[in-house]
N, C-alpha and C positions, 0 to 999 in steps of 0.2 A: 220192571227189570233194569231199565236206564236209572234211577233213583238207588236198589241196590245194588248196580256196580258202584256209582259215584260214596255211596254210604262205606264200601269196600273200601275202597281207597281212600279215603279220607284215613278209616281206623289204620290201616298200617301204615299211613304216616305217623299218626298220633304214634303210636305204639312203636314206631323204628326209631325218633330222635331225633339224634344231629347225624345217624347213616340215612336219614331219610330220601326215598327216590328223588334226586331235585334236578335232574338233566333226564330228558326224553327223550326218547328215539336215539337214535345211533351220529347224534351230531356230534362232534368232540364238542370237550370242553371249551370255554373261552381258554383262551394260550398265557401260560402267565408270563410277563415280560418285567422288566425291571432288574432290580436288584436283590438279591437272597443271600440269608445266612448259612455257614455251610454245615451249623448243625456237628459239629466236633467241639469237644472241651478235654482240656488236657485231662489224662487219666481215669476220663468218661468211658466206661465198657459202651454204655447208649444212650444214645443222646438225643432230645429235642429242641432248636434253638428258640429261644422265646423272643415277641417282637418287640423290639426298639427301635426309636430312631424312626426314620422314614424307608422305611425297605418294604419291597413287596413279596416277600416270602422267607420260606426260612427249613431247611433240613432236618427231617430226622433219620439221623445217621442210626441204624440199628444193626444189632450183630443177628444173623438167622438164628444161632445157637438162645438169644436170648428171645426173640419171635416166637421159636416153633421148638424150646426144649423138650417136650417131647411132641411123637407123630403124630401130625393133628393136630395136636391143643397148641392153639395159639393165644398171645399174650397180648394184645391190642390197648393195653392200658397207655403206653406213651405215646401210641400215634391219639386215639384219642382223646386223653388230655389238651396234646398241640393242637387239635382242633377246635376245642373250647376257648383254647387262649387264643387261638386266631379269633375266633368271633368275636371275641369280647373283644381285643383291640380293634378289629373292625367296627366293632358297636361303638366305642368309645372315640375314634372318628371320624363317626359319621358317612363308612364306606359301606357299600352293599358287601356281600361274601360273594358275589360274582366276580366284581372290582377288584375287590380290595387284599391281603394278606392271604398267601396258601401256603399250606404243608404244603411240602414237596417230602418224597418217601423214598432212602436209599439200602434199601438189604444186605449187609454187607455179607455175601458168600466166600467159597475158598476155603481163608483154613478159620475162616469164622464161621462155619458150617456148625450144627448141633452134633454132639457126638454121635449119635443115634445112627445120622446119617455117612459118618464115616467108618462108622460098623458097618454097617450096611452095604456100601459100596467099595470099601478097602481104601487104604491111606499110606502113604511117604512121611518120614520125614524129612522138612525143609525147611533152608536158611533164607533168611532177606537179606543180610548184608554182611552176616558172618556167621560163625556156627557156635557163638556163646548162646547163653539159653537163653534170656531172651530177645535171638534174631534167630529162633529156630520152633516150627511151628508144624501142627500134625496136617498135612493138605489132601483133602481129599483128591478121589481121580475122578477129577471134573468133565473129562476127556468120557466119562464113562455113560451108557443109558441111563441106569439106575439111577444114577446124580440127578442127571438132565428131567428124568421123570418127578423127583422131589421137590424141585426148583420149580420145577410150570406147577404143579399140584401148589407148591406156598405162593406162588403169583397168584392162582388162580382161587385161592383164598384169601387172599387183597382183596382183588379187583372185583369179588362180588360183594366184600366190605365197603369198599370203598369209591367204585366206578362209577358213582352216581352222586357222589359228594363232593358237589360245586368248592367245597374247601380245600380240596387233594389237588394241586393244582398240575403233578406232574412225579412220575415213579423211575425209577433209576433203573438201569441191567448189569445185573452183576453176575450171572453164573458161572461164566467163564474166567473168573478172575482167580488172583490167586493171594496177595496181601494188599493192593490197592484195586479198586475199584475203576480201574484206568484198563478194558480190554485190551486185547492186542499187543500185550506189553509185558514185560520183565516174566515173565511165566520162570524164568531159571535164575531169578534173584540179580543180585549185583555181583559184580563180574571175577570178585574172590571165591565165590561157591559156584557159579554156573557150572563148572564141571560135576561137582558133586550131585547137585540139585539133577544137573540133565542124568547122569547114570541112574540115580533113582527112579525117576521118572518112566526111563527106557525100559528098567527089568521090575516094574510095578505091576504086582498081582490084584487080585478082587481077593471081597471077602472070601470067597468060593477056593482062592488057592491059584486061577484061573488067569496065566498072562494078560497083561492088560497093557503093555506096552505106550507111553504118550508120544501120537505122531504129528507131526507139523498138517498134514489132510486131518486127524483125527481134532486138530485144533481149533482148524477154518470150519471143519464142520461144525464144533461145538457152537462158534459163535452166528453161524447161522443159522440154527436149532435156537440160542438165545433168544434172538429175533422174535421164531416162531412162539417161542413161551410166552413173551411178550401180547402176542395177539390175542391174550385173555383181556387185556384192555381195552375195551371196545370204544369209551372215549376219554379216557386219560394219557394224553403223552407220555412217550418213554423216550429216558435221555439215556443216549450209548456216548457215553465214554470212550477215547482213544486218541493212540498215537497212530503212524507208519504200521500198518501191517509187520508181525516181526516172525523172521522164520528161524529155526535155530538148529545149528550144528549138534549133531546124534554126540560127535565126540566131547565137543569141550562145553556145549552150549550157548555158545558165542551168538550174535542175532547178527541177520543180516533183512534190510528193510523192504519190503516192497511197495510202491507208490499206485501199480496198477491192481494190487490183491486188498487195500484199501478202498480203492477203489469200488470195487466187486462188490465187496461187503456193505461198501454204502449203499448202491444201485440195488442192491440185493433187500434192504431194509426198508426204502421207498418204495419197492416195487411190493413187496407183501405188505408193510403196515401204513403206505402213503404218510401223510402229512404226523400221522401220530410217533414218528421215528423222527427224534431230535438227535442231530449229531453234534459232537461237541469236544470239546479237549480238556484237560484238566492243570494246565502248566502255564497258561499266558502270563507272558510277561510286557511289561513295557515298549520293550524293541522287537515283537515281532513283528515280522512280513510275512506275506501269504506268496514265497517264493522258492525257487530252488527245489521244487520237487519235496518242500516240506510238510506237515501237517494239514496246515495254515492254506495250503494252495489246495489240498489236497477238500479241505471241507470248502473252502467257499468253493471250487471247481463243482462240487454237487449239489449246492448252496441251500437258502434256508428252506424249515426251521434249524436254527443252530444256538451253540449253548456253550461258555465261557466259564469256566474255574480260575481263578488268580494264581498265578504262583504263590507262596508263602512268604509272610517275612522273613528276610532274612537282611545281615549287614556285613558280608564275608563277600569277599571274590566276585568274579562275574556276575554271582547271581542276587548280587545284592537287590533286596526289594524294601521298599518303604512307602509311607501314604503319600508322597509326591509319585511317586513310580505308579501307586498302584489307580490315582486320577488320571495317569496316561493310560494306563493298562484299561480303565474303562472306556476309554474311547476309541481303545484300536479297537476293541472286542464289539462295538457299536457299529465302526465303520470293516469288520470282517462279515457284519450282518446278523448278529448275538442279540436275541430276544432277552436273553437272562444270563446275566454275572456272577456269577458266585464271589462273594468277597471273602476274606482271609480272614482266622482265625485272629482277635487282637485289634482289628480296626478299631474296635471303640473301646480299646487300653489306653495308659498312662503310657505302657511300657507297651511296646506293639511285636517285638523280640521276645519278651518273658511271657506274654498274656496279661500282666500285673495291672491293679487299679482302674479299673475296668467300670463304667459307671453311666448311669441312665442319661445326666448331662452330656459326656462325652458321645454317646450314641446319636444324643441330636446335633449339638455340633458338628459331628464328623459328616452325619448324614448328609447334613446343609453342605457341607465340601463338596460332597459328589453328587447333589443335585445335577448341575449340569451335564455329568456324564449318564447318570439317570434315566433323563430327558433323552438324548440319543438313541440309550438302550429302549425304550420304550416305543421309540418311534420304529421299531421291528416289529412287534409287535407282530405276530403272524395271520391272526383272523379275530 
């Protein structure tokens, strides 16, 4: 009997791949720390970043509509591919696929939802930053069960894809979102449409015909529901995204922050999924501080694991960002306690503003720059 279990299992390894069971029991994965690509390309519907340079991971940013076009049938060809390309750059440095290079896996929900599903559940239209067409997009009502039911079901078709593949390094939470993958945030756009976007929202029906009203309780629930979706992961971390807690005027849509309902929700994501809930932000810049009742104070105060997006370049105004900014920006994000960096779009350009000229030398060179800030991030490392 001991000879054909072990004869068992052997053959569904042979026979599953590169999904093959390669983590046992319920231990999380090794954490991946380092530096990562964030898996975006200009005019990319979906994306996987391929590896260069010395980085230890790398995004694939996917839209759900192109995952799971229709119910059920899901399209796993680019996360797969990225897992190939991870080995082989791993094989070809001589790094184990425990060590060395992970997918990390971002869903991008909202009004990147499959149509299907905003049949399904009913839909608004809504602006991001103005109401030309395209800053005007169909958003499902995320706020809703139906949603929330479609969302854990395609999680929960990952993660039995995927939960066991030492390559997957780490899965993003997006349900709640609405055009960025940043929780807790802009749900009524930028502050030309907010009023628009919030009436919608207010007198929004289901498929059904059936009020469906978006409320600021109906919100906090949602993203603690997220959480729970999440728990299909049994050992891959999920990074939540977020700014300030934001709660929003019925009338105009206006936000106003809360520091202790941020809170909540952090305490709340440790407490159901412990160690496997990475929080994290998506905007550092060079000069933050973890002060003033901001973001920043807000995630180390509940502290690691935690997880760092870059600002983007830019060369305009306050928010100017460049690769001198962005080697400070990896070192606050080190010393706020940031296992993993997301670096920008461009790093390893000519042109780091256009994306332009973009080249495999450049990638190692650049790399070697932020070696040292690297090294830092590494040293979080969480298990």
């Amino acid at each position: 009997m001991k000879q054909l279990t072990i004869a068992i299992c052997m053959l569904t390894i042979m026979l599953s791949g590169f999904n093959s069971v390669e983590v046992h029991g319920a231990t999380l994965k090794k954490f991946p720390s380092g530096l990562v690509l964030r898996g975006k390309a200009p005019g990319a519907t979906s994306f996987c970043d391929l590896p260069r340079g010395e980085v230890d991971g790398g995004y694939c940013q996917i839209r759900w509509s192109d995952l799971e076009p229709v119910k059920g049938q899901f399209d796993y060809s680019l996360i797969d591919t990225a897992i190939q390309n991870a080995r082989a750059y791993n094989s070809r440095n001589g790094i184990s696929n425990n060590k060395g290079y992970k997918v990390l896996i971002r869903i991008r929900a909202g009004v990147h939802a499959p149509q299907w599903v905003k049949d399904r559940v009913g839909s608004i239209p809504w602006h991001f930053k103005n109401t030309t067409a395209n800053q005007t997009h169909e958003l499902p009502l995320f706020w809703q069960g139906r949603y929330k039911t479609d969302y854990r079901n395609m999680m929960a078709a990952l993660a039995n894809r995927y939960d066991n593949n030492i390559s997957v390094g780490a899965v993003s939470a997006a349900m709640c979102m609405t055009f960025h993958t940043e929780i807790m945030w802009n749900r009524t756009g930028r502050s030309e449409v907010r009023a628009t976007n919030i009436a919608r929202m207010r007198n929004a029906t289901n498929s059904a015909g059936r009020s469906m009203p978006y409320t600021n309780a109906k919100d906090f629930k949602c993203l603690q529901d997220q959480v729970n979706a999440h728990a299909v992961w049994q050992k891959t971390p999920t990074l939540f995204a977020s700014h300030l807690y934001q709660e929003y005027d019925y009338s105009t849509g206006n936000a106003s922050t809360s520091y202790n309902k941020a809170i909540q929700l952090f305490n709340f994501c440790r407490a159901q999924i412990g160690d496997r809930c990475v929080l994290g932000n998506n905007s550092l810049l060079h000069t933050e501080k973890a002060t003033g009742g901001n973001i920043y104070q807000a995630l180390t105060q509940v502290g690691e694991p935690l997880y760092f997006q870059t600002h983007v370049f830019s060369n305009s105004g306050n928010k100017t960002f460049n690769f001198s900014n962005l080697k400070t920006a990896i070192r606050v994000g080190a010393n706020f306690g940031g296992s993993i960096i997301e670096l920008p779009i461009g790093w390893d350009c000519g042109n780091i503003y256009n994306k332009t000229n973009c080249t495999a030398a450049l990638a190692d060179s650049r790399s070697a720059e932020l070696a040292n800030g690297r090294t830092l991030v590494k040293r979080n490392a969480f298990n």
